[in-house]
N, C-alpha and C positions, 0 to 999 in steps of 0.2 A: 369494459370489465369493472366490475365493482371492489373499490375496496373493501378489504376484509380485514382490516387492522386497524378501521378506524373508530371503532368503538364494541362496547359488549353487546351482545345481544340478549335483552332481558329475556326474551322469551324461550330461549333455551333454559336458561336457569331457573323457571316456570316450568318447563317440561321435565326436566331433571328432579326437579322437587313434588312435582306431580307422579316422576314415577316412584321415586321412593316412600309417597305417601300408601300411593298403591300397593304396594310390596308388604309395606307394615302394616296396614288394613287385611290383607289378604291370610297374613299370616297369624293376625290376633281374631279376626273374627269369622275366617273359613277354616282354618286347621286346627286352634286352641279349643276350641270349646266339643267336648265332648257330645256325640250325636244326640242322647236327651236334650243337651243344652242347648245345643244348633238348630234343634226342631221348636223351641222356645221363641215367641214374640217380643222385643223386634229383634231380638239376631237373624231369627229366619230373613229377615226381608232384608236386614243390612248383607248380610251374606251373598242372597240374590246376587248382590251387586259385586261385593269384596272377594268372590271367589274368582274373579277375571283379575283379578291385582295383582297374581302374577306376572301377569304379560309385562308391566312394568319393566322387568330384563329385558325385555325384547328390546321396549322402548330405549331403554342406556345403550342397548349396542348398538341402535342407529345413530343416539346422538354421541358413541363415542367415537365411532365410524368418522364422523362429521367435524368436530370435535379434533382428535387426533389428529386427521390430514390436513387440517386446520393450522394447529400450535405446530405443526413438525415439518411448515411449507418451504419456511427458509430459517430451516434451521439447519446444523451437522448434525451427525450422527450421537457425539458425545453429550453435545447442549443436548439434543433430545433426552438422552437419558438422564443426566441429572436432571430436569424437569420434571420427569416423568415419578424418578425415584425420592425428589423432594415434595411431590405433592401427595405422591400414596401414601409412603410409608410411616409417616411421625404417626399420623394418625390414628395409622394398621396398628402398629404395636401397641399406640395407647388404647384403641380399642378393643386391644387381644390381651392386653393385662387388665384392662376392667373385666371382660367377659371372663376372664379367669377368674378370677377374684370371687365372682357374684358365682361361679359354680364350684367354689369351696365354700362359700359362706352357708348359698341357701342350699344346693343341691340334698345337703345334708337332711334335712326340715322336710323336704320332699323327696322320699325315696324311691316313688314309682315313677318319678320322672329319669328317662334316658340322659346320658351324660358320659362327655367322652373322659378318660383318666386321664389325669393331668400329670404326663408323667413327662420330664425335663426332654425328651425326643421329641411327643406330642408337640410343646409348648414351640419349642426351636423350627418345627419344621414347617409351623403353621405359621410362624414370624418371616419365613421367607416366603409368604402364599402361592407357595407350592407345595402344600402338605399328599397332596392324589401325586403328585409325581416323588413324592418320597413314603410313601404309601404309609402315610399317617393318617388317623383319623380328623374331619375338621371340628375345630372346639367350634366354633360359630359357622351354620348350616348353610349361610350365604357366599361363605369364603367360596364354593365353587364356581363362584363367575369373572372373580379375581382372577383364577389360571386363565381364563378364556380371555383375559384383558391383557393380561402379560401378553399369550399368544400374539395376540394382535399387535402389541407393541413394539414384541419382536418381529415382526414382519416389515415393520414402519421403519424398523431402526436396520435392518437389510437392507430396503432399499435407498436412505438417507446412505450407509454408509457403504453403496457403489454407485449413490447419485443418481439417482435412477427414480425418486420420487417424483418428480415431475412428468414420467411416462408411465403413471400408473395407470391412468383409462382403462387400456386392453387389459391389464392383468387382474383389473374389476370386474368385465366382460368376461373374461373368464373363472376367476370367482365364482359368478352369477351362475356361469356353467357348470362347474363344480359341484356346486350347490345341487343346480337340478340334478345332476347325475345320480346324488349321493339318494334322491326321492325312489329310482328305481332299480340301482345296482347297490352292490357293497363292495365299498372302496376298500383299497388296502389301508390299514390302520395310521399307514405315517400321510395319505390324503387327509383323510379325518382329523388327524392334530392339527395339523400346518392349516388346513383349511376352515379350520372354528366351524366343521361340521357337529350340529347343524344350523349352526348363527349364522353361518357366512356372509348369507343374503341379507340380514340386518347389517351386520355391517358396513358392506359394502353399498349397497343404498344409503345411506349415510355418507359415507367418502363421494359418492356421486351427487347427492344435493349441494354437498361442499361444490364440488365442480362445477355447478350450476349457477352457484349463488358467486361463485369465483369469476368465473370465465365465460359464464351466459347458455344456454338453452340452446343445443344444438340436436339433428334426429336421431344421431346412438344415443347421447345421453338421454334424451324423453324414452324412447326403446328398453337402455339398460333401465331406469325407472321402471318402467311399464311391467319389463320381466322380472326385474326386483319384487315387485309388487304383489304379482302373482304369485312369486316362488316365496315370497316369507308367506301369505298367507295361507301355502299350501303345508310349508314346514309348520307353522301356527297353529294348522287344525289335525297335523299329524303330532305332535307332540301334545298335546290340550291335555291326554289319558293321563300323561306323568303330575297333571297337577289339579284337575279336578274328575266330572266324571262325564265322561265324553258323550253326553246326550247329546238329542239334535236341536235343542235352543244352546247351547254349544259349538256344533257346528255351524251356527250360522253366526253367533255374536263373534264368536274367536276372528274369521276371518275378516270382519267388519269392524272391527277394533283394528286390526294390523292395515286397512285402508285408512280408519281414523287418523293413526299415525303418521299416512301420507304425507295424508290432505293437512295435517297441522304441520309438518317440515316445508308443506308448498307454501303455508302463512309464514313461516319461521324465513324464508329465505326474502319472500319479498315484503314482507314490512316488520322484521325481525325488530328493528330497533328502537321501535316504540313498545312506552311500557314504563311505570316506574323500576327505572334500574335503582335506586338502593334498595329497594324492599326486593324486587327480584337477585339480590346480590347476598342478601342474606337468607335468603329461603333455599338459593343455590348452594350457598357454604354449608348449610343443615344437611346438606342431600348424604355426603359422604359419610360422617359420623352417624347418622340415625340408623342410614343400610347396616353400619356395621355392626350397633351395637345393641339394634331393637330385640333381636328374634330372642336370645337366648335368653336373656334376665326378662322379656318380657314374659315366656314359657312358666319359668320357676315362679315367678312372681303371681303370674294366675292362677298357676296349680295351689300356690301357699294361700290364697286370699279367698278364691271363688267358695270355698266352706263357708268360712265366715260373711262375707258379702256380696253373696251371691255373684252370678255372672255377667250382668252389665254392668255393675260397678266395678267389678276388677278390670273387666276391656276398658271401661273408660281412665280406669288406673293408668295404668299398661301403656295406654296413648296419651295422652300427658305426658307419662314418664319418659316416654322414648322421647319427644321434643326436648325434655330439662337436660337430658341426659347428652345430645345433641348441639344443643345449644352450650353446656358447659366445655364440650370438648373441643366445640367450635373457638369459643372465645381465649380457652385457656393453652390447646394444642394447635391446633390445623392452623391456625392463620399465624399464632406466632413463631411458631415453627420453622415458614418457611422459608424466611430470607436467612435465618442464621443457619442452616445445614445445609441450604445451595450453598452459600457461600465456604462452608466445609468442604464441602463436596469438589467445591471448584478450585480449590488450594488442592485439594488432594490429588484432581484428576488436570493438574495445570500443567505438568509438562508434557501432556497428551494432546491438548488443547491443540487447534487450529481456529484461525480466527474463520469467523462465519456471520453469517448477515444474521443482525438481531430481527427480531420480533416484537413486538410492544402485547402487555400481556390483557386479553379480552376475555372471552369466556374459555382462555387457553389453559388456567390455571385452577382449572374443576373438573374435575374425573367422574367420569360416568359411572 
């Protein structure tokens, strides 16, 4: 059995930053630019590529799948959650008062651009990211993969706190099966929550490599792989329509990208931990802040500039920007952050406290 706490694994945090470069690329150079513009040289051909940058989500929910069952293997249920709530949240909010901020300032300047009202409910419901279940609009268009994170977090912190983490296998295996079910029937609506239909199968592919690279290579686990593999790339090329246009060099890259994904968790697990770790440790820390804060001031900010200088100079505005803007919140929030509000956190929730076996913190303290 391999240790899994004895050091980070750079190359997650390479994947991680790789997916959220993809997200951002997809977003500034396959959705922003108006179809004259897109049909224009070189967006055309950057786009070719930047319109599968999507999948990037996919990608975070395998490595959060991974990830999570990871940081939460010996832990309680309560350390889990202060973990979980010290590492999202300082960020979330400062991300969500910047993104506020920049659509009262520009929104104004560009008034054909969509923009949710920013009204003191809005603002509130989207600070607990769970705005779709308080049926608020989201200010930032990414916030919906946050509910599907919680989801999952709460499922983690269920079985952490009836101890029951340790026998999650089967209920991955069944997962797996869930999943396919949901390809040919329609569940009842409370399977589809609870079940992160229809990520499930990223998920849990992920919680199974963990198992892999934990406890070694055994025939269910290659199996539930296998049918993992199959079933995300099935859900992969059934959902493709919601985010570009589901031709048939579509249907063949889409599923061939979610094998990519694989085969790079089958490198990630055996020789994971090679790799410059401090460069991979800060390209990891960017991952979080960039997701959150690219999409919206990148939008405004194209629409306000591409008049003026034209449209590769603003995408390449736009990308820059999102790294400054990433790297500031990195340096000045996210990292200092988080040991002064655990430890808030853990004065407040101390007489709850049960002692539990630490952890030593690896790539356990970066959110997908």
């Amino acid at each position: 059995m391999q240790n899994t706490k004895s050091a980070r694994i750079p190359a997650l945090d390479l994947l991680r930053f790789a997916a959220a470069l993809a997200v951002t690329l997809y977003h500034y150079v396959s959705c922003y630019p108006a179809p004259a513009d897109a049909a224009l040289m070189p967006v055309a051909a950057v786009s070719a590529v930047t319109r599968y940058g999507y999948m990037g989500v996919d990608l975070f929910f395998m490595i959060s799948g991974f990830v999570i069952l990871w940081s939460s293997w010996d832990r309680g249920a309560l350390d889990f959650t202060i973990s979980r709530i010290t590492r999202l949240y300082p960020s979330f909010w400062a991300s969500l008062i910047f993104t506020a901020l920049c659509i009262w300032l520009l929104a104004p300047l560009v008034p054909h651009v969509p923009v949710p009202a920013l009204t003191a409910r809005t603002i509130a419901a989207n600070a607990t990211m769970l705005p779709a279940v308080l049926k608020a609009p989201l200010i930032e268009g990414v916030y919906w993969t946050l509910e599907i994170e919680i989801r999952f977090y709460a499922l983690v912190f269920v079985l952490l706190l009836f101890r029951s983490l340790h026998r999650i296998e089967p209920l991955l295996y069944a997962w797996l099966a869930l999943t396919i079910a949901s390809l040919f029937v329609q569940l009842p609506w409370v399977l589809n929550y609870l079940g992160l239909i229809p990520y499930g199968a990223f998920f849990a592919s992920g919680c199974l490599f963990f198992l892999v690279m934990s406890k070694g290579w055994s025939i269910a686990r290659g199996l539930g792989l296998l049918v993992g593999l199959i079933t995300s790339m099935a859900v992969a090329a059934e959902q493709r329509g919601q985010f570009l246009t589901a031709d048939s060099t579509s249907a063949v890259v889409v599923p061939a990208l979610v094998a990519v994904f694989f085969a790079l968790f089958l490198v990630v697990i055996r020789r994971g931990n090679a790799g410059p770790a401090r460069t991979s440790y800060w390209l990891g820390a960017l991952t979080y802040p960039m997701y959150l804060t690219h999409a919206m001031i990148g939008l405004l900010l194209y629409e306000l500039m591409r008049p003026s200088v034209g449209v590769v100079a603003s995408l390449a505005v736009i990308t820059v920007l999102s790294f400054i803007i990433a790297i500031a919140l990195t340096i000045t929030v996210d990292i200092p952050a988080r040991k002064p509000f655990a430890r808030l956190l853990k004065s407040v929730a101390k007489p709850f406290q049960r002692r539990t076996a630490g952890s030593t913190p690896t790539n356990l303290d970066t959110t997908s």
